[in-house]
C-alpha positions as a Python dict, from the first residue, in 0.01 Angstrom:
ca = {
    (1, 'X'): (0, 0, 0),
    (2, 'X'): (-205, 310, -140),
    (3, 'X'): (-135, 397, -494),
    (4, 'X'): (-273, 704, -430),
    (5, 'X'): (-146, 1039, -328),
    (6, 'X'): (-323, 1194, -59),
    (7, 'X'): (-287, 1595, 5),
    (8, 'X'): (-444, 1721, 330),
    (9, 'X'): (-532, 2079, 433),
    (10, 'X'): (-718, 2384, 355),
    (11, 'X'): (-833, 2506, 17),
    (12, 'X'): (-808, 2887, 117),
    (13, 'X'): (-452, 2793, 318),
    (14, 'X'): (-144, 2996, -9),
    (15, 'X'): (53, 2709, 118),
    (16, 'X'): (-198, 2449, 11),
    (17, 'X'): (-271, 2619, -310),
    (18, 'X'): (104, 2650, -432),
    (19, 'X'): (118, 2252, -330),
    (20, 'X'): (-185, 2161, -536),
    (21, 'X'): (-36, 2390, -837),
    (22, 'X'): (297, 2187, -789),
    (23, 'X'): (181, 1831, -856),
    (24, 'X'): (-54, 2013, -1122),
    (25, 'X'): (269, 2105, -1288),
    (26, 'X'): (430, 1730, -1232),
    (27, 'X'): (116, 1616, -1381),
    (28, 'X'): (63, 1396, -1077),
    (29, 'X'): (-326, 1299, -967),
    (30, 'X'): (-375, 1408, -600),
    (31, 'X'): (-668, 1337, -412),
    (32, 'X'): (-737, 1621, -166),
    (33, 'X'): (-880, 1588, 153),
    (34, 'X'): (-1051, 1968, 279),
    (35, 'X'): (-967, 1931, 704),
    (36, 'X'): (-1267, 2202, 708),
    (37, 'X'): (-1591, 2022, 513),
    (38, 'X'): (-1406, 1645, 619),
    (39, 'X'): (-1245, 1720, 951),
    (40, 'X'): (-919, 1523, 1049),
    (41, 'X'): (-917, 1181, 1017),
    (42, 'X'): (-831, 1047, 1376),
    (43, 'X'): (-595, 777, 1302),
    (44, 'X'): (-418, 975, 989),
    (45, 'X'): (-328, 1222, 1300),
    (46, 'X'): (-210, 918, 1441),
    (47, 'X'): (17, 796, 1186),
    (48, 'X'): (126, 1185, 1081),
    (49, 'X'): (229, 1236, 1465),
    (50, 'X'): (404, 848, 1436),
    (51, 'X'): (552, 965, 1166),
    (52, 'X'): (683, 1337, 1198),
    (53, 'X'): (639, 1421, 1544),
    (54, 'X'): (389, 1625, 1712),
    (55, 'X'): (631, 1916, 1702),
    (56, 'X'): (657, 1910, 1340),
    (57, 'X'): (312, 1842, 1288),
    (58, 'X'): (171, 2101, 1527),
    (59, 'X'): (197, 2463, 1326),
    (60, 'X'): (329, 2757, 1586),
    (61, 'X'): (395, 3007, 1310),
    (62, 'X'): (-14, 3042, 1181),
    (63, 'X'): (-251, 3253, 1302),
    (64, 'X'): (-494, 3014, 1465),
    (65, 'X'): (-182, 2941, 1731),
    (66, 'X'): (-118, 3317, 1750),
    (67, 'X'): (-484, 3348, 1807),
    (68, 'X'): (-486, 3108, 2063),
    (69, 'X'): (-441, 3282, 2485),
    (70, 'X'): (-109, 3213, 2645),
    (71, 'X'): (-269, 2943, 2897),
    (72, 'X'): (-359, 2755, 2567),
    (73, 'X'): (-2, 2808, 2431),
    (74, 'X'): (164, 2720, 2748),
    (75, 'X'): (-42, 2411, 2769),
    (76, 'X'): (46, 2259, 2514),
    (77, 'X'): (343, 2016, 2601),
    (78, 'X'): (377, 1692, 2502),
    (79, 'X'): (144, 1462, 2242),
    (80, 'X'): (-138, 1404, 2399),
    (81, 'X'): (-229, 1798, 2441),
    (82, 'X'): (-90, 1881, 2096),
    (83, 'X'): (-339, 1619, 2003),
    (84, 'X'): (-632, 1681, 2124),
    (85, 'X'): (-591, 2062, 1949),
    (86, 'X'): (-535, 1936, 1612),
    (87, 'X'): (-839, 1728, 1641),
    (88, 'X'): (-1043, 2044, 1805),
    (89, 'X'): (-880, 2322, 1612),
    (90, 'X'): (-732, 2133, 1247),
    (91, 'X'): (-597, 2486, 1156),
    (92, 'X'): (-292, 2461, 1381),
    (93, 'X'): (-231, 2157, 1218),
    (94, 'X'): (87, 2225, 941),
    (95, 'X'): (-12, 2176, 587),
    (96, 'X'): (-1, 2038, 341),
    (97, 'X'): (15, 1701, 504),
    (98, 'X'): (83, 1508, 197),
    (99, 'X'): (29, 1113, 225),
    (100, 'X'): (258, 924, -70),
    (101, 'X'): (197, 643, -276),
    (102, 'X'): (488, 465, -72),
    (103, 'X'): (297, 516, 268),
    (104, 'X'): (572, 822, 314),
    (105, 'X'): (418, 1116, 511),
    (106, 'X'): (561, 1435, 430),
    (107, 'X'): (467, 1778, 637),
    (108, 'X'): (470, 2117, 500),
    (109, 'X'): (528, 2213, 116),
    (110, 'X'): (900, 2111, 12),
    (111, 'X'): (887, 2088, -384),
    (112, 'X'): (1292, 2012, -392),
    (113, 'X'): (1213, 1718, -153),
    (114, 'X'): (903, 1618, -331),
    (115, 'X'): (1080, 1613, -677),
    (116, 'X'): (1366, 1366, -488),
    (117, 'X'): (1067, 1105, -389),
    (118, 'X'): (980, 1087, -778),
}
């Protein structure tokens, strides 16, 4: 098991930045992991998908999946496809993907969830 707690996003993402300001305030030690200077870690996807779903995991509400064309959208229908675009395009992934201590994998900021696992 991981002592560590492992945040995973985008530095520039408001989401991401009120996370990291949260466990700032709980005085907890995060390690963050930047999806755009490291890229996603292929079998993190794995367990985050194993974990929380590809539907949960996979953000429709951001711009990059507004961005994408409606063939792209409509594409996109089951794992494997959901996949392969979070490993092309990490920005559609949902963040913060936050990795606990307990080998927990939480998706998306939820402070009165986080302060439950403590």
């Amino acid at each position: 098991m991981n002592s560590t707690l492992t945040l995973f996003g985008i530095p520039n993402c408001d989401t991401v930045k009120r996370a990291r300001a949260w466990f700032a305030q709980q005085g907890q030690a995060v390690v963050f992991h930047d999806f755009k200077k490291l890229g996603v870690p292929e079998a993190r996807l794995d367990a985050w998908l194993a974990a929380a779903g590809w539907e949960t995991v996979l953000n429709r509400k951001g711009s990059t999946w507004r961005q994408l064309d409606d063939a792209k959208r409509a594409s996109i229908t089951g794992l494997a496809e959901a996949r392969a675009l979070m490993l092309a395009q990490p920005s559609v992934i949902k963040r913060p993907v936050v990795e606990w201590p307990d080998g927990g994998i939480t998706v998306g900021f939820d402070p009165q969830a986080w302060s439950a696992r403590g």
